[in-house]
LOLUM-906388 format. One line per 3 residues: number of its first residue (from 1); their letters; for each residue x, y, z of N, C-alpha, C. Coordinates in nm, 2 decimals. Atoms other than C-alpha are relative to their C-alpha. Layout:
NUM	a	X/Y/Z/X/Y/Z/X/Y/Z  ...
This chain:
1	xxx	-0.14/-0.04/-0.04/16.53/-2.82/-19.71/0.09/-0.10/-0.05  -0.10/0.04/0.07/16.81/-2.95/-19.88/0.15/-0.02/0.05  -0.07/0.08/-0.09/17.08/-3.15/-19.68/0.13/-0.07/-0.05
4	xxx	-0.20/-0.03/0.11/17.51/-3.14/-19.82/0.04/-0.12/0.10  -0.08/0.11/-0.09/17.69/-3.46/-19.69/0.11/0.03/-0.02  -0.14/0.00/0.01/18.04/-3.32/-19.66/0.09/-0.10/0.04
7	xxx	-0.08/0.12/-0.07/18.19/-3.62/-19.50/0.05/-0.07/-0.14  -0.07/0.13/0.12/18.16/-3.83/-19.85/-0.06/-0.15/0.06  0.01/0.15/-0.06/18.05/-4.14/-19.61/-0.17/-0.02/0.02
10	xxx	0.16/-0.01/0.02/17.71/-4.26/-19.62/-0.08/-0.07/0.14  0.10/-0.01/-0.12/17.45/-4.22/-19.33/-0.04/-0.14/0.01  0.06/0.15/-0.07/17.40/-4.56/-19.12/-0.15/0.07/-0.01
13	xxx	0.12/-0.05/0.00/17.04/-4.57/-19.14/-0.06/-0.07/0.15  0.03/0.03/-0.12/16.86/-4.59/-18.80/-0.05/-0.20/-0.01  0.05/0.11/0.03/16.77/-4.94/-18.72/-0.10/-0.04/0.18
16	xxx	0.06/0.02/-0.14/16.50/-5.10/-18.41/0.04/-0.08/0.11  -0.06/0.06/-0.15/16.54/-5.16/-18.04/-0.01/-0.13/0.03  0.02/0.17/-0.08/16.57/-5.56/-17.93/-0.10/0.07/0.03
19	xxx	0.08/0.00/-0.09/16.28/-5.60/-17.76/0.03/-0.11/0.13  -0.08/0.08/-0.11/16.39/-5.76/-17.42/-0.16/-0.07/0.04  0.06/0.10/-0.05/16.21/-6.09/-17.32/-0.02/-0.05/0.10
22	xxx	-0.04/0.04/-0.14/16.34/-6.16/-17.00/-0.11/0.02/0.07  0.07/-0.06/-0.14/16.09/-5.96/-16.79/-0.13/-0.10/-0.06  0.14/0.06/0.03/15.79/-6.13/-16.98/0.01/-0.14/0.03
25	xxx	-0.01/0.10/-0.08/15.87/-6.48/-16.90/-0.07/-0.05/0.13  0.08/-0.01/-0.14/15.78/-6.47/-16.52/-0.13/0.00/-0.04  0.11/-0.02/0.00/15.50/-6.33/-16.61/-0.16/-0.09/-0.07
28	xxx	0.06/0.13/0.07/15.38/-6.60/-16.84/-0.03/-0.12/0.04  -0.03/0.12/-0.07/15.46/-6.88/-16.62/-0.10/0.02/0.12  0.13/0.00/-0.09/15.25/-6.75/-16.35/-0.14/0.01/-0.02
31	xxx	0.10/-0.02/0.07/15.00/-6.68/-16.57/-0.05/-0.14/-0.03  0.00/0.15/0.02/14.99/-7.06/-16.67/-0.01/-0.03/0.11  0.00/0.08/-0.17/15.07/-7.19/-16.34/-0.14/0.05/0.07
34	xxx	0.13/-0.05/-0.06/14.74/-6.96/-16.19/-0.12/-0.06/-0.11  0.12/0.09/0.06/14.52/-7.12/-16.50/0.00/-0.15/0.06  -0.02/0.14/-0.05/14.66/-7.48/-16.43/-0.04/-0.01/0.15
37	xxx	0.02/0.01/-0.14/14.61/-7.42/-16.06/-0.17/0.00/0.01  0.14/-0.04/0.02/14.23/-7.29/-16.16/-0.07/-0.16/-0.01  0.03/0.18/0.07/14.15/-7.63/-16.36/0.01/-0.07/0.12
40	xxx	-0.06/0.09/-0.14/14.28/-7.81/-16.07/-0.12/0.04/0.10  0.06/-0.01/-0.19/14.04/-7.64/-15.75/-0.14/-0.01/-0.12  0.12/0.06/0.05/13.78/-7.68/-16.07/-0.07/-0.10/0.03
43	xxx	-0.02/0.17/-0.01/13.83/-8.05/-16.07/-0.05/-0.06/0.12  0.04/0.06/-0.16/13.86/-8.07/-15.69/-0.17/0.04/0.03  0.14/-0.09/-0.01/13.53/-7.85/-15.70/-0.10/-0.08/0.01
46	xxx	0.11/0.07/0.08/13.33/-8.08/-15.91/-0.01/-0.11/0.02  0.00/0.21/-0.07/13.43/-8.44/-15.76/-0.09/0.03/0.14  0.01/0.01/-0.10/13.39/-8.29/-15.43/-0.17/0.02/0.02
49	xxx	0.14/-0.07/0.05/13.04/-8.13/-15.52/-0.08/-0.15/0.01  0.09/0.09/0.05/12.93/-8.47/-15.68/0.03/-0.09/0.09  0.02/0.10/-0.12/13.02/-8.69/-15.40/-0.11/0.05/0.12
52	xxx	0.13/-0.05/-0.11/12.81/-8.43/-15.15/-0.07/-0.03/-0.05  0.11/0.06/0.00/12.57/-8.46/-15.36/-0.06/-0.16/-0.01  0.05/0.18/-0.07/12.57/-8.88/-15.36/-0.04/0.00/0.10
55	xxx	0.05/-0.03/-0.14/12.57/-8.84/-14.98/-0.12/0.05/0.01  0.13/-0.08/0.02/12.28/-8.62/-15.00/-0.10/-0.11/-0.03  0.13/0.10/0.10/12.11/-8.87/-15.22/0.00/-0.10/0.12
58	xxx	-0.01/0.11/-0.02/12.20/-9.15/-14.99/-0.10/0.01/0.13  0.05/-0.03/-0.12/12.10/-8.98/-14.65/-0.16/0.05/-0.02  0.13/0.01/0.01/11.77/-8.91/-14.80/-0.08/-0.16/0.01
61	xxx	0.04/0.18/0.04/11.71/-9.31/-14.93/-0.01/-0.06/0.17  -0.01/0.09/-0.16/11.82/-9.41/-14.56/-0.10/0.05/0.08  0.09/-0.04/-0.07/11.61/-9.17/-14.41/-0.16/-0.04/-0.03
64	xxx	0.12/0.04/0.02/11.31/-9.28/-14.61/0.01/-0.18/0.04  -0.03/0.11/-0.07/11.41/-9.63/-14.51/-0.01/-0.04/0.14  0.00/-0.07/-0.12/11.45/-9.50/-14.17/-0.21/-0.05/0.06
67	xxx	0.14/-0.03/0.03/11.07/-9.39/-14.18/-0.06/-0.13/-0.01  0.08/0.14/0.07/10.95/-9.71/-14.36/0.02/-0.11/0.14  -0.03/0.14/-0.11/11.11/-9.95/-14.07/-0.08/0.03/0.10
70	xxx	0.11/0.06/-0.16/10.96/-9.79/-13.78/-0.16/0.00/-0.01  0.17/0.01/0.01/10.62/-9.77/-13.94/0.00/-0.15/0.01  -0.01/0.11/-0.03/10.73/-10.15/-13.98/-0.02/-0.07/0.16
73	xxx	-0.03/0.01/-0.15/10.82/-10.16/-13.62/-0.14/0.01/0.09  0.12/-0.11/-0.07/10.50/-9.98/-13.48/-0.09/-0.12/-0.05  0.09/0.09/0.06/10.32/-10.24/-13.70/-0.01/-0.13/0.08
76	xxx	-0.03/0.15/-0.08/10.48/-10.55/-13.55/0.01/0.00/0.17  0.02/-0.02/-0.14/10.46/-10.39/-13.21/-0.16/-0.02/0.04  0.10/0.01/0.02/10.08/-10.36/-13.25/-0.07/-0.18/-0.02
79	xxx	0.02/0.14/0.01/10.07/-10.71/-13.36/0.05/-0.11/0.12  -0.01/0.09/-0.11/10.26/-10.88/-13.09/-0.09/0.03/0.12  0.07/-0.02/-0.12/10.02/-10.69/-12.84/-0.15/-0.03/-0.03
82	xxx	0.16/0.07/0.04/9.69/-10.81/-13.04/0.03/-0.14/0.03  -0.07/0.13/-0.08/9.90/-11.15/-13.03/0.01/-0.04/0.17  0.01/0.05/-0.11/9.91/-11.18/-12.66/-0.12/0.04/0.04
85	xxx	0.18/-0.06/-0.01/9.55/-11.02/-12.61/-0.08/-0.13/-0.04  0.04/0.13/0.03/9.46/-11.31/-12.81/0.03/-0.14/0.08  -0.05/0.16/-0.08/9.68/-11.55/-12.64/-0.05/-0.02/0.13
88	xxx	0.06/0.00/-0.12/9.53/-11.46/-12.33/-0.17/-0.08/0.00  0.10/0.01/0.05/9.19/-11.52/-12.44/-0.03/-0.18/-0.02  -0.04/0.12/0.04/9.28/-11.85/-12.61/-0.03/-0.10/0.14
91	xxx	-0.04/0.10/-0.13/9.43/-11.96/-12.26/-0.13/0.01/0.09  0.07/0.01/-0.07/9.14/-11.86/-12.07/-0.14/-0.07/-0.02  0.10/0.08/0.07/8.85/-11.99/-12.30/0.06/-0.14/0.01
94	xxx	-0.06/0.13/0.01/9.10/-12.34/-12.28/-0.02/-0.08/0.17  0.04/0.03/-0.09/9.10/-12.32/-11.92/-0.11/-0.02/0.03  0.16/0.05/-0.03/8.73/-12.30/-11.89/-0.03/-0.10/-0.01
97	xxx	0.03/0.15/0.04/8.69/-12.58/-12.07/0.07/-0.15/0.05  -0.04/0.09/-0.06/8.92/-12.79/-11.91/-0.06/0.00/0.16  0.08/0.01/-0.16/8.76/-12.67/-11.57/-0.18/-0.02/-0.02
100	xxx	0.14/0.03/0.00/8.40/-12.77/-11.72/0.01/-0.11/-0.04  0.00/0.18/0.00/8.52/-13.13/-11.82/0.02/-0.05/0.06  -0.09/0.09/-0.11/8.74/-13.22/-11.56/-0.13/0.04/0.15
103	xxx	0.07/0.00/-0.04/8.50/-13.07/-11.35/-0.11/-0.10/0.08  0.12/0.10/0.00/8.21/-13.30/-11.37/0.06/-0.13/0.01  -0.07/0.16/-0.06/8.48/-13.61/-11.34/0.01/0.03/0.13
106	xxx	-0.06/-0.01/-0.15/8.60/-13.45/-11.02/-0.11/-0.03/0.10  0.12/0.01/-0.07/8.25/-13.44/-10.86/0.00/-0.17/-0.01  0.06/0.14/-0.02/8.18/-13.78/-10.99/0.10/-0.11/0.08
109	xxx	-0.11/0.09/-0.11/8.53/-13.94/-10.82/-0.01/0.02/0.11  0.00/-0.03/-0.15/8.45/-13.76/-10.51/-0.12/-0.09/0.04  0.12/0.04/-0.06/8.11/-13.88/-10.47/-0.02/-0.18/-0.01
112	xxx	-0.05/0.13/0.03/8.22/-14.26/-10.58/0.10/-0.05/0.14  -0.08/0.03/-0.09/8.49/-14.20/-10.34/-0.08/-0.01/0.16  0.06/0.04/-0.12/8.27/-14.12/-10.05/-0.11/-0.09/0.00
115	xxx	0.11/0.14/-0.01/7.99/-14.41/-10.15/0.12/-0.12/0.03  -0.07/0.10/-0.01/8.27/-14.63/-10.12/0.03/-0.08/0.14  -0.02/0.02/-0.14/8.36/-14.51/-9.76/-0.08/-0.05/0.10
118	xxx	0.08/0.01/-0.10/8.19/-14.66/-9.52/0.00/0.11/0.14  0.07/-0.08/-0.13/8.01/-14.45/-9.22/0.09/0.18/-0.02  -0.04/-0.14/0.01/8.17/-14.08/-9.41/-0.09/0.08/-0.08
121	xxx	0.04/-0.07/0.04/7.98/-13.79/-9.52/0.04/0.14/-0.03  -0.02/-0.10/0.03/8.05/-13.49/-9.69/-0.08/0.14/0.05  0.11/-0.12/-0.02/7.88/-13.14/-9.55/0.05/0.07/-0.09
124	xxx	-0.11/-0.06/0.08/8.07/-12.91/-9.79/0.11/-0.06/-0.07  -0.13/0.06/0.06/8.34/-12.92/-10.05/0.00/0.17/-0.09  -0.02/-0.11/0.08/8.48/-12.57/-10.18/0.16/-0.02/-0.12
127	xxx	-0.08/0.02/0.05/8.71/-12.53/-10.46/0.07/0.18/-0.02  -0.02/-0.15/0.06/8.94/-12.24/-10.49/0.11/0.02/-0.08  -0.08/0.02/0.14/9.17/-12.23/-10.80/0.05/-0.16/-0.01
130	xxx	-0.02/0.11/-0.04/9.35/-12.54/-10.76/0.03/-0.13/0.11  0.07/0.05/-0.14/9.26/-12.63/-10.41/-0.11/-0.04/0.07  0.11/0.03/-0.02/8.97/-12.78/-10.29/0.03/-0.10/0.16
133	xxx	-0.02/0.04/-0.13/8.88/-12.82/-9.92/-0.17/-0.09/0.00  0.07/0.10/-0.01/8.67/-13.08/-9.78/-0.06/0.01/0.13  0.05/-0.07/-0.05/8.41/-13.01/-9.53/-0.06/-0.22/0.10
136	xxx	0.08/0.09/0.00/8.27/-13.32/-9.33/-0.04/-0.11/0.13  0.05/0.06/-0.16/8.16/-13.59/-9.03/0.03/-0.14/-0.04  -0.02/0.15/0.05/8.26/-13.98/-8.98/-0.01/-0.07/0.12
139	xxx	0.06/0.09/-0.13/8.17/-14.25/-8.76/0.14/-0.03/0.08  -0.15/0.02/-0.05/8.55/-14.30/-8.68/0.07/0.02/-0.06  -0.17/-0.08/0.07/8.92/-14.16/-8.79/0.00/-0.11/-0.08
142	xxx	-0.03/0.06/0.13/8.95/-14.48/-8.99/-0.05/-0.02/-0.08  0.04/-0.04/0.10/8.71/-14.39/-9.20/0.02/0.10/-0.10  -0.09/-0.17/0.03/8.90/-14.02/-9.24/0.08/-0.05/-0.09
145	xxx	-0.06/0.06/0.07/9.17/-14.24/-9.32/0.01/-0.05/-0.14  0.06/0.05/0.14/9.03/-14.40/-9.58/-0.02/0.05/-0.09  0.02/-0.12/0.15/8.89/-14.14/-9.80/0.10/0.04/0.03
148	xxx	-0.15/-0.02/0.08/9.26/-13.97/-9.78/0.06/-0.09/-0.07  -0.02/0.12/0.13/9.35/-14.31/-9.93/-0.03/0.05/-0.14  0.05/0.01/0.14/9.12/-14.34/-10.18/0.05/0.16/-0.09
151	xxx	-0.01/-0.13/0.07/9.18/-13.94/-10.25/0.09/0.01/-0.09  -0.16/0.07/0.02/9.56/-14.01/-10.28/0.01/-0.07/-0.12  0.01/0.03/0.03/9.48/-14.27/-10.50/-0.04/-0.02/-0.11
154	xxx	0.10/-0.03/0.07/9.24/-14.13/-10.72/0.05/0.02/-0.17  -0.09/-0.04/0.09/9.50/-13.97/-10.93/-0.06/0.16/-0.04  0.04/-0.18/-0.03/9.31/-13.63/-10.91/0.09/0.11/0.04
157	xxx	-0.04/-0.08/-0.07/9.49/-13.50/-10.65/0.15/-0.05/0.03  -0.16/0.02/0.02/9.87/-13.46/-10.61/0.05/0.05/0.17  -0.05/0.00/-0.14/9.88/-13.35/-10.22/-0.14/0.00/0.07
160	xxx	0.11/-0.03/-0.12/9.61/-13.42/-9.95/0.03/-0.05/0.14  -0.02/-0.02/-0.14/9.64/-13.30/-9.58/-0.10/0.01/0.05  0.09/0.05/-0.10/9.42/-13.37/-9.31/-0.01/0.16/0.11
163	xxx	-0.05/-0.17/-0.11/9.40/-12.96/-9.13/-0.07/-0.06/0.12  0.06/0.04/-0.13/9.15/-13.10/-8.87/-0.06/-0.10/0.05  0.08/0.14/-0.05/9.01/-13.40/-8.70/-0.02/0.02/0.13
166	xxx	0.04/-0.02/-0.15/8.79/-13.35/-8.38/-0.11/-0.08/0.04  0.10/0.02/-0.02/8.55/-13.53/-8.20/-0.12/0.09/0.01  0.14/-0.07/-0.03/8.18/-13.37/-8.23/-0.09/-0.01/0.15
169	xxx	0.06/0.06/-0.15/8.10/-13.27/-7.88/-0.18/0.06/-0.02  0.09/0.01/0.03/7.78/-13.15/-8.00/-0.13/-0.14/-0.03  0.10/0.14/0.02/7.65/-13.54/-8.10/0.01/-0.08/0.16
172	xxx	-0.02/0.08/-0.14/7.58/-13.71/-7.76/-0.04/-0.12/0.00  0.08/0.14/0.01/7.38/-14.02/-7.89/0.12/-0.09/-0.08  -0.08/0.10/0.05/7.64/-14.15/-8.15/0.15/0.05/0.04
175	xxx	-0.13/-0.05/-0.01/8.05/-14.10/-8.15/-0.01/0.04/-0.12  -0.05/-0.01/0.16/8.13/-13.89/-8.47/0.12/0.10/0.03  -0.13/-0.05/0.07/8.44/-13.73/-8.61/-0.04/0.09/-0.08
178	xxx	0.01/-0.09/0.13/8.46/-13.39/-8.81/0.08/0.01/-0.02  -0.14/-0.02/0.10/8.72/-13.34/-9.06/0.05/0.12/-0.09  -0.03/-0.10/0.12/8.87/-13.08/-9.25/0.12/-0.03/-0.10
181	xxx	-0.14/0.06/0.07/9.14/-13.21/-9.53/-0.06/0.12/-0.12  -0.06/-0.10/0.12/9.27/-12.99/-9.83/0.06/-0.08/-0.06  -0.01/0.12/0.11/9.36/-13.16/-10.18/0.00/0.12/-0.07
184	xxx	-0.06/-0.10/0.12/9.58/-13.00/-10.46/-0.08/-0.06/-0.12  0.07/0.12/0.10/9.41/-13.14/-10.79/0.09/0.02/-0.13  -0.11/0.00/0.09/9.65/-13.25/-11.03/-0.01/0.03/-0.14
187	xxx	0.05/-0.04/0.17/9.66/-13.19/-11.44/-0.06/-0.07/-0.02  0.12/0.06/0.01/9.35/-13.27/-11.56/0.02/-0.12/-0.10  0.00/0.09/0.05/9.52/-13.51/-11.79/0.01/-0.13/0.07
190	xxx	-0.08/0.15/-0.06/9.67/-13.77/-11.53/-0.19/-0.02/0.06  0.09/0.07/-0.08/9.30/-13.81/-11.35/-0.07/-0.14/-0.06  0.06/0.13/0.05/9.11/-14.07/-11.59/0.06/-0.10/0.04
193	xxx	-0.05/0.13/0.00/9.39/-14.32/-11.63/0.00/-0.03/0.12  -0.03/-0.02/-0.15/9.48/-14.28/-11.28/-0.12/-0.08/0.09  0.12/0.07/-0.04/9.11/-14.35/-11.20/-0.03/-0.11/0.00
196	xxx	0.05/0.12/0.04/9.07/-14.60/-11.37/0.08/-0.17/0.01  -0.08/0.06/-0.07/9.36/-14.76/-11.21/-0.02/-0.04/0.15  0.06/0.02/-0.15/9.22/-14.69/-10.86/-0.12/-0.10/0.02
199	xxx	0.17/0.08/0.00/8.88/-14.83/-10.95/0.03/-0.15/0.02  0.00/0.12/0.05/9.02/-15.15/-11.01/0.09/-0.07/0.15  -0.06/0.02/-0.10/9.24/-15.15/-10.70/-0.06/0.01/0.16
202	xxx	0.10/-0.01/-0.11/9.05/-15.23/-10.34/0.10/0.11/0.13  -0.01/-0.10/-0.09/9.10/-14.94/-10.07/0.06/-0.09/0.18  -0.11/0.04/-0.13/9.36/-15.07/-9.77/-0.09/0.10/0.11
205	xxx	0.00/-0.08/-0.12/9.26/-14.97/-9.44/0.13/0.06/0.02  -0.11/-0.05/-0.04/9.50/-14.70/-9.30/0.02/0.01/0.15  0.01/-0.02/-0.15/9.63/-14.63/-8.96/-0.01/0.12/0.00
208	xxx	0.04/-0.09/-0.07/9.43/-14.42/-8.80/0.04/0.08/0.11  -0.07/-0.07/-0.07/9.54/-14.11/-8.65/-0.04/0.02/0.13  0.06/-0.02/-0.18/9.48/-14.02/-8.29/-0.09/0.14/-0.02
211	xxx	0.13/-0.14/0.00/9.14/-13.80/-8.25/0.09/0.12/0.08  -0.05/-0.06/-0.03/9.24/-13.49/-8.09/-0.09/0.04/0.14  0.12/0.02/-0.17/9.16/-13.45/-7.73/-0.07/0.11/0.02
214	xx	0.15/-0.11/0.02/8.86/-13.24/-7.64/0.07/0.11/0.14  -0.01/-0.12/-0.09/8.89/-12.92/-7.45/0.06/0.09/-0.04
């Protein structure tokens, strides 16, 4: 078809629409801003991640630490109770032996001490931990006397009391005296020197106590 331009003037030729930029903008910026934002709870993600997992790691280490001590603990508890088992042991095997040395001095000071006394005899002599009672008969109280001296003296014994003194109304031919005295016996270290201090020193008469009247 075939197209007459009667005007004479020549046809503007079409030309294209702006394209408007405005609206896209926004949309760009949030678009950025929501990646930037992304990166970011990445970041926070991956720190926060790798610190749990340190903790993690740490709370294991302590727990096997944990573990390890009280097996330590349990070990050293075990041992302080084989330690006093022992110590017990120790102490009582130590005792023996000091009550089977000192022992056989103690006898021998007693029996020294009553050959010494004139007109006293021993019937008995019991010992019960570190007490020992004294069982016995004497021609008179100042012979009683006397062996508490020398006892006193001995260095054995660190307290001796006199529980009874009576005349024997059973003896009718001579006058005698029975006696009951108790004696603490001191650490078995002080007796030797002590002894051997007494030995050397002569036995004082004492004042004799008043017999105890009969009936």
């Amino acid at each position: 078809m075939i197209r007459i331009n009667l005007l004479g003037q020549t046809r503007p030729k079409a030309g294209r629409r702006p394209v408007d930029t405005g609206a896209a903008l926004p949309v760009l910026f949030i678009g950025i801003g929501a990646a930037v934002g992304l990166l970011v709870l990445l970041y926070f993600y991956h720190s926060l991640q790798t610190q749990l997992n340190d903790e993690n790691s740490k709370i294991k280490t302590l727990t096997a630490q944990k573990t390890e001590l009280l097996s330590i603990k349990q070990q050293v508890e075990s041992f302080e109770k084989q330690k006093q088992v022992l110590q017990q042991r120790v102490g009582v095997i130590e005792q023996l032996q000091r009550d089977r040395t000192g022992g056989q001095e103690l006898l021998d000071m007693v029996a020294n001490t009553v050959s010494r006394t004139e007109n006293l005899w021993l019937s008995s002599m019991t010992r019960k931990g570190n007490t020992i009672a004294f069982d016995g008969a004497s021609a008179s109280i100042n012979a009683v006397a006397n062996f508490i001296t020398a006892l006193k003296r001995s260095g054995y014994f660190q307290k001796v009391d006199i529980k009874e003194s009576k005349q024997d109304e059973k003896s009718t031919g001579v006058q005698t005296f029975l006696f009951q005295i108790s004696a603490e016996i001191s650490p078995p270290q002080a007796g030797p020197a002590t002894q051997a201090k007494s030995a050397s020193a002569p036995t004082q008469p004492a004042a004799a106590p008043a017999p105890a009247k009969k009936g």
